[in-house]
N, C-alpha and C positions, 0 to 999 in steps of 0.2 A: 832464557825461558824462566816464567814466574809460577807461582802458585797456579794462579787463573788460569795459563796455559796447559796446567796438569790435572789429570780427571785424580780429584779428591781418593776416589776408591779402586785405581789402580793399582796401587800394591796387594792393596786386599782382594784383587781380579787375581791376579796372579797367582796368588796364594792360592785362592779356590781353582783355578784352572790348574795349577801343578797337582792337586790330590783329584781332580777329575781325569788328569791323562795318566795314572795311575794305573787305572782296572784299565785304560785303553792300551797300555804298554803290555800288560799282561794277555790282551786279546791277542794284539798282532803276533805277539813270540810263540803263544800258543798256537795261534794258525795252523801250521803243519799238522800237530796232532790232531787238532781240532778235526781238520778238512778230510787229513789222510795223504796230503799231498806232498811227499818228501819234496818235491822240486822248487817248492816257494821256500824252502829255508831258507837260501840264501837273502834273497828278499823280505824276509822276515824279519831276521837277525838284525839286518841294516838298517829296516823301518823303525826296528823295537828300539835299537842302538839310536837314533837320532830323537825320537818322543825324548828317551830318557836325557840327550843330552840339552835339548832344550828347556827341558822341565828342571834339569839340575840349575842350568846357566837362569831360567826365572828364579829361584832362589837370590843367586846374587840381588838380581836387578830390581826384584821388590823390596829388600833391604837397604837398597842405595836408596832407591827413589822417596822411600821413606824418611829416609834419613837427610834426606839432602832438603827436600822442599817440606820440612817436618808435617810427614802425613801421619806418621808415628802413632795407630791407636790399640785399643784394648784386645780387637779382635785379633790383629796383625801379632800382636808379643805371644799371644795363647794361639793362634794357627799357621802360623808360621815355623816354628820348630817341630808342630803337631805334623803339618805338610813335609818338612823333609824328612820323619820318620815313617810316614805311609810309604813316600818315594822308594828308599833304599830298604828297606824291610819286605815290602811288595816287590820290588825287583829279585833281592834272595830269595824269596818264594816262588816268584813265577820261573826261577831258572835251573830249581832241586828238578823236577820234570822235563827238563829239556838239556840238562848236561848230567845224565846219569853217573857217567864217569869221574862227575866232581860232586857225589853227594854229601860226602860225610866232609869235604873239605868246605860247600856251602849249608848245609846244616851246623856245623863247628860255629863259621861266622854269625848264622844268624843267630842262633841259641846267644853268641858274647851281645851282640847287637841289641836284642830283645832286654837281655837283664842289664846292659849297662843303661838304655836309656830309661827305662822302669826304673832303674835308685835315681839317677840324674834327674830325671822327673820330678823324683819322691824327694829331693833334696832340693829342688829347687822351692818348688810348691811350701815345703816347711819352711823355707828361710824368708819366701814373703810373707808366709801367714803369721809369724815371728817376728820380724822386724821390718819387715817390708823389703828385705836385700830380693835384688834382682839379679839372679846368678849368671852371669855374663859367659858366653861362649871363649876359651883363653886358646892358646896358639894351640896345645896340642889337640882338642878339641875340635879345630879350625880345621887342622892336618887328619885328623879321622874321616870328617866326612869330606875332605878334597877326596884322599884316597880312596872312601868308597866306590864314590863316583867314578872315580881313573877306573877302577878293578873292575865293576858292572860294564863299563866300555872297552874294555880289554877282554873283557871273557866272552863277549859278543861278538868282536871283530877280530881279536887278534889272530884267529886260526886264516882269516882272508887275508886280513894287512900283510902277513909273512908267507902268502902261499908261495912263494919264488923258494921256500925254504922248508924244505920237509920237515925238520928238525923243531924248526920254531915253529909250522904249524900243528905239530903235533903236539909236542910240549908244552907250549905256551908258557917258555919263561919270566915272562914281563909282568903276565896274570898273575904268576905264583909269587912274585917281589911285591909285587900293588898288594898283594892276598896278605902276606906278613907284614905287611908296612902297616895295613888295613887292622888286622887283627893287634898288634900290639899298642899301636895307638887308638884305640876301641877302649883296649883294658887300661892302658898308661891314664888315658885322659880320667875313667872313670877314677881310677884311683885318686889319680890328684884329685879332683870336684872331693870323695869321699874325704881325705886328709883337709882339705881348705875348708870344708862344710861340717867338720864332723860333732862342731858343737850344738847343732843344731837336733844333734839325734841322740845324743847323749849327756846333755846338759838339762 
């Protein structure tokens, strides 16, 4: 497969279709409340759970496709990490309303989520307006948002995936390990970016 075979502005379709299934993930998990109807939760959860795993999985695949058959443009560098902070930011919010029981444990996350990617941003932005460096996503950064992703599809399914198991559907062990994996690679990575960039803010 060659250039010609690829639609020029697929990756940048994608990119706009992932921050369009956004507000749609946030409808279907809302549903229940929305309708009234406890009985479509299950249903919900599982619809809301698959939007988002597809929409995370286009992330990859606009970045490959980009990359591979260099579709690589201006819009794609600035909407493209703009789109996986709608994703994961809008999924912590549509889910403070629908898992009461984990408020303050998803309030915690997004509050780190919110101010790590706002300096990240703000670091990023000053180090091209300055030298033109392009701040590169590095592994633990890579490992933050895999983990988001894992944790938003665990906190949705994992009380079904285990229902053979009272224990783990009630607890949701798996959620609570993705949730600290989540949480300190959020703040690890920000850190690093702030120590590798910090001359840019106080030079």
């Amino acid at each position: 497969m060659n250039n010609k075979q690829i639609d020029k502005n697929l990756p940048n379709k994608l990119t706009i279709l992932r921050i369009l299934l956004v507000p749609v993930f946030i409808i279907v998990l809302w549903l229940p409340m929305i309708t009234g109807n406890s009985n479509i939760e299950f249903a919900s959860k599982i619809t809301a759970a698959l939007i988002f795993a597809f929409s995370a999985i286009t992330d990859f695949v606009d970045g490959k496709i980009a990359r591979k058959y260099n579709l690589v443009s201006n819009f794609g560098k600035f909407m493209d990490p703009l789109a996986d902070k709608f994703l994961i930011i809008g999924a912590l919010l549509a889910a403070i309303p629908v898992y009461k029981e984990f408020t303050v444990m998803l309030v915690i996350a997004l509050l780190i989520t919110v101010f790590r990617e706002l300096a990240v941003s703000s670091m990023r932005l000053v180090a091209k307006n300055a030298d033109g460096v392009v701040i590169a996503a590095a592994l633990p950064g890579k490992i933050k948002t895999f983990s988001q992703c894992i944790f938003v599809v665990l906190l949705l399914l994992e009380e079904y995936i285990f229902s053979f198991s009272g224990w783990m559907s009630e607890n949701r062990p798996l959620t609570w390990i993705c949730y600290a994996v989540m949480v300190y690679f959020t703040v690890f990575s920000g850190i690093q970016y702030f120590l590798t960039y910090k001359k840019y803010i106080f030079d």
